[in-house]
C-alpha positions in Angstrom: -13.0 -19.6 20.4 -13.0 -15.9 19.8 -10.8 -15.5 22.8 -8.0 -17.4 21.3 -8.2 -15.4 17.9 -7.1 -12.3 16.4 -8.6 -10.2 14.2 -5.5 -9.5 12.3 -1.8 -10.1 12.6 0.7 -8.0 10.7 3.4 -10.2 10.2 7.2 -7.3 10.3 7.8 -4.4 12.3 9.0 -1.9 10.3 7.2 0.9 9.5 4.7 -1.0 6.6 3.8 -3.2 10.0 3.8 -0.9 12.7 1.2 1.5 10.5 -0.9 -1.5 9.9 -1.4 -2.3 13.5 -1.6 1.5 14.5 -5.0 1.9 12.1 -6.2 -1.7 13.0 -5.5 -1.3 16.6 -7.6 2.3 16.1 -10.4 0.3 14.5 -11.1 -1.5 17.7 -9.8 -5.1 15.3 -7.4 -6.9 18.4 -4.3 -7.0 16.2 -0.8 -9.4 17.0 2.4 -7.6 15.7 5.2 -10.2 14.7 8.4 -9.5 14.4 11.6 -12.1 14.3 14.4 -9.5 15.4 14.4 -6.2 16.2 11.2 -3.9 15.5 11.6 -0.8 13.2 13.5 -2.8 10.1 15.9 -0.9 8.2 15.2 2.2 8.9 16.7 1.8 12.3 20.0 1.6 10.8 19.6 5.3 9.5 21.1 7.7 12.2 19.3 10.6 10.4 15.9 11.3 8.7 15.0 14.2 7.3 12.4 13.5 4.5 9.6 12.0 6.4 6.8 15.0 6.5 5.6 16.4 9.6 9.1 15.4 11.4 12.0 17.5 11.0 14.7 15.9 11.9 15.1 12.6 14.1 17.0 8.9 14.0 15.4 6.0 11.9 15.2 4.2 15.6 13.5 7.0 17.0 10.9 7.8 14.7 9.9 3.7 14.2 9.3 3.7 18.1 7.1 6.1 18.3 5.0 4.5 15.9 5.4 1.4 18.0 4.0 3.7 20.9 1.1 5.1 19.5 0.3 1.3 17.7 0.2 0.3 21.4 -1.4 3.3 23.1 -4.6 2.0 21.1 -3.9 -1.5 22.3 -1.7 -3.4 19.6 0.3 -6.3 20.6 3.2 -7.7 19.8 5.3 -10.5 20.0 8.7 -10.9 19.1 8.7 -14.4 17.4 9.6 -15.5 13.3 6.9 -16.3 11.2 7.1 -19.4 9.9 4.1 -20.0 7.2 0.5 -19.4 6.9 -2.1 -21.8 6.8 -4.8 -19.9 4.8 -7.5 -22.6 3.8 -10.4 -21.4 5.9 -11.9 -18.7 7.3 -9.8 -18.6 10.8 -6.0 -18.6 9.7 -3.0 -20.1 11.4 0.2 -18.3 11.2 2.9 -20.8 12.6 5.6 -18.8 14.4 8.9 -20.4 16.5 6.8 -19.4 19.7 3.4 -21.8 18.9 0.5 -21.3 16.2 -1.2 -17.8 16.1 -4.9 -18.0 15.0 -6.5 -14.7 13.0 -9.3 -13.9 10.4 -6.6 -11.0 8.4 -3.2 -10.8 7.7 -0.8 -8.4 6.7 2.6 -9.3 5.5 5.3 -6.7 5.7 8.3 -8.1 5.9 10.2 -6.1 4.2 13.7 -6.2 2.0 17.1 -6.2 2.8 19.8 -4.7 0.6 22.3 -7.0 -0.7 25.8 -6.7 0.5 29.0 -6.7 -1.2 31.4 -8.6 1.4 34.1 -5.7 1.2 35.9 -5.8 5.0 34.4 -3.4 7.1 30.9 -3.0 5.2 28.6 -4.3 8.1 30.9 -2.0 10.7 30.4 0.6 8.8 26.5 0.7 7.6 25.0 3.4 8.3 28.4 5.1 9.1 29.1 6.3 5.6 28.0 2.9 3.9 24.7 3.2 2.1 22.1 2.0 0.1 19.6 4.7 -0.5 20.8 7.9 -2.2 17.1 9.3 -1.8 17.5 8.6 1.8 21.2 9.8 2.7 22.8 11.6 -0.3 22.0 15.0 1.5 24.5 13.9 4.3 27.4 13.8 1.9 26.6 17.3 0.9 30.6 18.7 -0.4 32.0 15.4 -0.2 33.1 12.5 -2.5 30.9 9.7 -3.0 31.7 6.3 -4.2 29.1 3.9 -5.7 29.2 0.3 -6.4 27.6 -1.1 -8.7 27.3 -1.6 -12.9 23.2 -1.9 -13.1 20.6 0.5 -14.0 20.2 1.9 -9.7 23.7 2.4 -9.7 24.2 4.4 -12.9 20.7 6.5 -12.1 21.6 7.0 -8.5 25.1 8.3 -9.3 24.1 11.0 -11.2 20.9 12.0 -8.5 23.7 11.5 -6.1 25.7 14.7 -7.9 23.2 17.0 -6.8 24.9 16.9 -3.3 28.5 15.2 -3.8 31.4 17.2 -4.5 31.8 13.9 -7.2 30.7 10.4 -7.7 33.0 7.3 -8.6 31.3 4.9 -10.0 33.1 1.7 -9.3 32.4 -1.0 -11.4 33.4 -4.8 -11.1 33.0 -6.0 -14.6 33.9 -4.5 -18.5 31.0 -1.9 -18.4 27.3 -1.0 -17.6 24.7 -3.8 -17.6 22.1 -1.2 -18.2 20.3 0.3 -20.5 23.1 2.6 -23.1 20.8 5.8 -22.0 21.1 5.6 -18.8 24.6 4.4 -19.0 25.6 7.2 -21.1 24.0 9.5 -18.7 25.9 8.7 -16.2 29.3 8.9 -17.9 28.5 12.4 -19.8 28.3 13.9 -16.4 31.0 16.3 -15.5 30.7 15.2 -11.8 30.8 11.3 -12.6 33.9 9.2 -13.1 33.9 5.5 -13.9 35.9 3.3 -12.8 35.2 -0.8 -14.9 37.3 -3.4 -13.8 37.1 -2.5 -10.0 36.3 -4.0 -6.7 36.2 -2.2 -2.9 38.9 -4.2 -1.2 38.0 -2.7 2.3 36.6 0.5 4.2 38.0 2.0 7.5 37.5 5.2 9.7 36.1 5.9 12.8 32.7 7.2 13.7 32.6 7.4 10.0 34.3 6.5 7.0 38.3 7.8 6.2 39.8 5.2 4.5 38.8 3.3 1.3 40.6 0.8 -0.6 39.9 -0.7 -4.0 41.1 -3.0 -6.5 41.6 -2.9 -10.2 41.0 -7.0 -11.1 42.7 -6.5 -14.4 46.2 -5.2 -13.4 46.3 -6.0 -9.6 47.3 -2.2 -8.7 45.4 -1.4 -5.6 44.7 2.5 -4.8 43.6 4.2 -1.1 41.5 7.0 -1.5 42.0 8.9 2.0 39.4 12.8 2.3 41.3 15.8 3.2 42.1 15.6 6.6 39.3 15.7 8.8 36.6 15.1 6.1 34.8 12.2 5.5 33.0 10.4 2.6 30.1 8.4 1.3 30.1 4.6 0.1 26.7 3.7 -1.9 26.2 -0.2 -2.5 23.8 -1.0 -5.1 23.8 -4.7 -5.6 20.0 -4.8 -5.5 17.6 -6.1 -2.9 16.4 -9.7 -1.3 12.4 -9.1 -0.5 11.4 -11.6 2.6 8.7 -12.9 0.2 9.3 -16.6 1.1 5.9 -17.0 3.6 4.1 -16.3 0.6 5.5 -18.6 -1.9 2.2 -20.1 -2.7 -0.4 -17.3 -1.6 0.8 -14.4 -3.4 2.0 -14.1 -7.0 5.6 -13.0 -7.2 7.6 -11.7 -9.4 10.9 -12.9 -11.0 12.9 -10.7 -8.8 10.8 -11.6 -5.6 8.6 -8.9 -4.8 4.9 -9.3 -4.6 2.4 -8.4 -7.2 -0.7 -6.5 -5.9 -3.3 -4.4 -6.9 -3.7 -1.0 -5.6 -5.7 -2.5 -2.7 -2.7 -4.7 -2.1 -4.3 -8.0 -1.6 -2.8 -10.8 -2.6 -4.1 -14.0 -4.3 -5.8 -14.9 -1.1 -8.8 -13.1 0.6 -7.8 -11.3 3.6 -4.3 -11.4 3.5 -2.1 -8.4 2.2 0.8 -7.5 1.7 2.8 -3.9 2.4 5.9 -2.0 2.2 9.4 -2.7 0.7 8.0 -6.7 -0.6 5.7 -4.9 -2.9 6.6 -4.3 -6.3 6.7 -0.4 -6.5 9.4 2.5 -7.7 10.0 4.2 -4.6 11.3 2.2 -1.6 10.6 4.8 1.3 9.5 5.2 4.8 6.7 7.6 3.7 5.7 4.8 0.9 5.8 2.2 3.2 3.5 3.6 6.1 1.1 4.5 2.9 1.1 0.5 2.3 0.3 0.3 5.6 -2.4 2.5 6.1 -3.6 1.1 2.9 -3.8 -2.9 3.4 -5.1 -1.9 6.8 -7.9 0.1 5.8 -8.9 -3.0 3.1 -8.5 -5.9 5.7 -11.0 -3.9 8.1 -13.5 -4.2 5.9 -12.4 -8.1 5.4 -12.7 -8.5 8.9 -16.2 -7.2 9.6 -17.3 -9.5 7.0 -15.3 -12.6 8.7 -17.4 -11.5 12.3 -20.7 -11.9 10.4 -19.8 -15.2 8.4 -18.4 -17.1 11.0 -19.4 -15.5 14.2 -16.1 -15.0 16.2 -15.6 -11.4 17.1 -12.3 -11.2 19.0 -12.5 -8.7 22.4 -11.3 -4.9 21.5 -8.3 -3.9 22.4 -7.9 -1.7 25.3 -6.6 1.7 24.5 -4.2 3.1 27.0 -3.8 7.0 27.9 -0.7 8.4 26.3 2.2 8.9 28.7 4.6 11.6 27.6 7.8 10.5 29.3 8.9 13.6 31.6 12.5 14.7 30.7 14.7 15.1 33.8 16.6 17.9 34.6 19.8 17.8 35.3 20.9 17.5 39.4 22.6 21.0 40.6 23.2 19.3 43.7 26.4 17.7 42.6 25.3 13.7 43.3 24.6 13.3 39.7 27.4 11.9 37.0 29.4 15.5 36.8 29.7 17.8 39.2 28.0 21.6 39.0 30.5 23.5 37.3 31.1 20.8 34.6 27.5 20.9 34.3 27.7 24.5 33.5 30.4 24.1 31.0 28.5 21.7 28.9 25.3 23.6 28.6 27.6 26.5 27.5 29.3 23.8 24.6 26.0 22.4 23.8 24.0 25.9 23.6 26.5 27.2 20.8 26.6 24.2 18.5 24.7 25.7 15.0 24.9 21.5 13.8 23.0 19.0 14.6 24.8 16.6 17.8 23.9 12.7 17.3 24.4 11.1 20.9 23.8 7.5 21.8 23.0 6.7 25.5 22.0 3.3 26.7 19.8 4.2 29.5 18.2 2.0 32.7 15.8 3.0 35.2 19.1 4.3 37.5 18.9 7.9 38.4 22.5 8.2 36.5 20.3 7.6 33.8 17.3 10.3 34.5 20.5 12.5 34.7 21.8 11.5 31.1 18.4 11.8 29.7 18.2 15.3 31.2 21.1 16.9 29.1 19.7 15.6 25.4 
């Protein structure tokens, strides 16, 4: 049986899940990495981060892959398949996913939350782009600029005035009468010098290009409808906060949750049920971060080990290690001087001059393959 059985599976992707399975996966525990969609969760919709320590600068997609990496350099798995429910009434437990039932003896849920949206026209285009939900995470980007928040509850009047550290000023842009807060931080936020309010007031719609240059919003009292445009070449920030939807469902009855959704834990973060725990953004806690998160991680990780080892000696099934597998740096290729690459020599040339004398930071996409066109791509980042 022990060959059809996992020592743990870490039910989300993100960066809760993807710490879990690194220290599991270290632990010599053969752990099964679940996730529905795309691995990395939110995070991967942040083109910048700059606050997680040790890391400088680098893209939310970035930095969640290379834990994914070193997860699976120590012989993680994963599967991309939805988690369905949990079956935790013995020892062994079944985790039912849309690709078949997935035995283990641990689990850790991180399945993180997702920020709910407004429904303005162009906010899904635009996340990401200038639309925000984390003024810890991007307010520094909007450094000079005007920033607009949405929202009437206690984040948005808070945020606003943290966001006036970096904005040139906040809006606050409110749909009904007034605050729905607490009157001190309420009045906070309107004795700031840097903070206007706006009651009455819906976003009607956002436009731009690579990032945001138009917004348009809606006074629900008189009808009049005002387009806020930056000087010209200047951008600005849109912050949503309209609260968040944890993925809490799978642990309806095995976790006790709270009236907003989140999961209550103890600082060991199990839940109600022995050997299962739960990590990151579903957890009730006051800082929703990627450093936070891989914390949780590290921290229901560390707990189910010990879980485990006590599930090997009860019930005798002691899944194989995982195989660790050498790290592979991936060589960088240099760009062809022979002229058979994408540009010829001299344009080569030209942009290595360009790209040598930009002081700011350049954010490039590429969607690579295994063509040599590619290699070549790679070569100039």
């Amino acid at each position: 049986m022990s060959a059809d059985v996992y020592d743990a599976v870490v039910i989300g992707g993100g960066p809760a899940g993807l710490t879990a399975a690194l220290y599991l996966a270290r632990a010599r525990f053969r752990v099964l990495v679940l996730e529905k969609e795309k691995l990395g969760g939110q995070i991967t919709i942040t083109s910048e981060v700059v606050n997680y320590p040790g890391v400088l600068r680098t893209g939310g997609t970035e930095l969640t892959e290379t834990m994914r990496r070193q997860a699976e350099t120590f012989g993680a798995e994963f599967l991309m398949a939805e988690a369905t429910s949990i079956d935790a009434s013995g020892d062994v437990k079944t985790v039912s996913t849309s690709r078949g039932p997935v035995k283990c003896l641990g689990i850790v849920v991180a399945t993180g939350a997702s920020p709910r949206s407004v429904g303005f026209r162009g906010e899904m285009e635009f996340r990401g782009r200038g639309v925000a939900y984390c003024a810890t995470c991007d307010g520094e980007f909007f450094t000079g600029k005007d920033v607009f928040v949405i929202g009437g509850g206690f984040a948005a009047a808070e945020e606003s005035v943290f966001l006036t550290k970096y904005a040139k000023h906040v809006t606050i842009l409110i749909r009904g009468d007034d605050f729905k807060c607490a009157r001190s931080a309420a009045d906070e936020a309107r004795s700031n010098p840097k903070i206007t309010v706006l009651t009455n007031t819906s976003v009607v719609s956002v436009d731009g290009d690579t990032a945001l240059r138009v917004l348009r919003y809606r006074n629900s009292k008189t009808g009049e409808e005002t387009e806020y445009r930056p000087p010209e070449g200047d951008t600005f920030g849109l912050f949503v906060f309209a609260g968040y939807d944890p993925a809490t469902a799978i642990l309806k009855d095995i976790a006790e949750i709270d009236e907003r959704g989140y999961v209550v834990t103890g600082r060991d973060l199990k839940t109600k049920v022995d050997g299962i725990y739960a990590a990151g953004d579903i957890c009730v806690k006051g800082l929703r971060q990627v450093v936070t998160a891989t914390s949780d991680g590290a921290i229901a990780a560390t707990e189910l080990e010990r879980h485990i080892a006590l599930m090997h000696e009860r019930t005798g099934i002691v899944p194989e290690a995982p195989k660790s597998k050498p790290v592979q740096e991936e060589p960088k290729a240099e760009p062809s001087a022979s002229g058979d690459g994408p540009f010829p020599p001299e344009v080569v040339q030209q942009l290595e001059t360009v790209f040598s004398r930009m002081e700011s930071p350049l954010v490039l996409s590429l969607s690579l393959d295994d063509r040599p066109v590619s290699k070549e791509l790679e070569g100039y980042m």
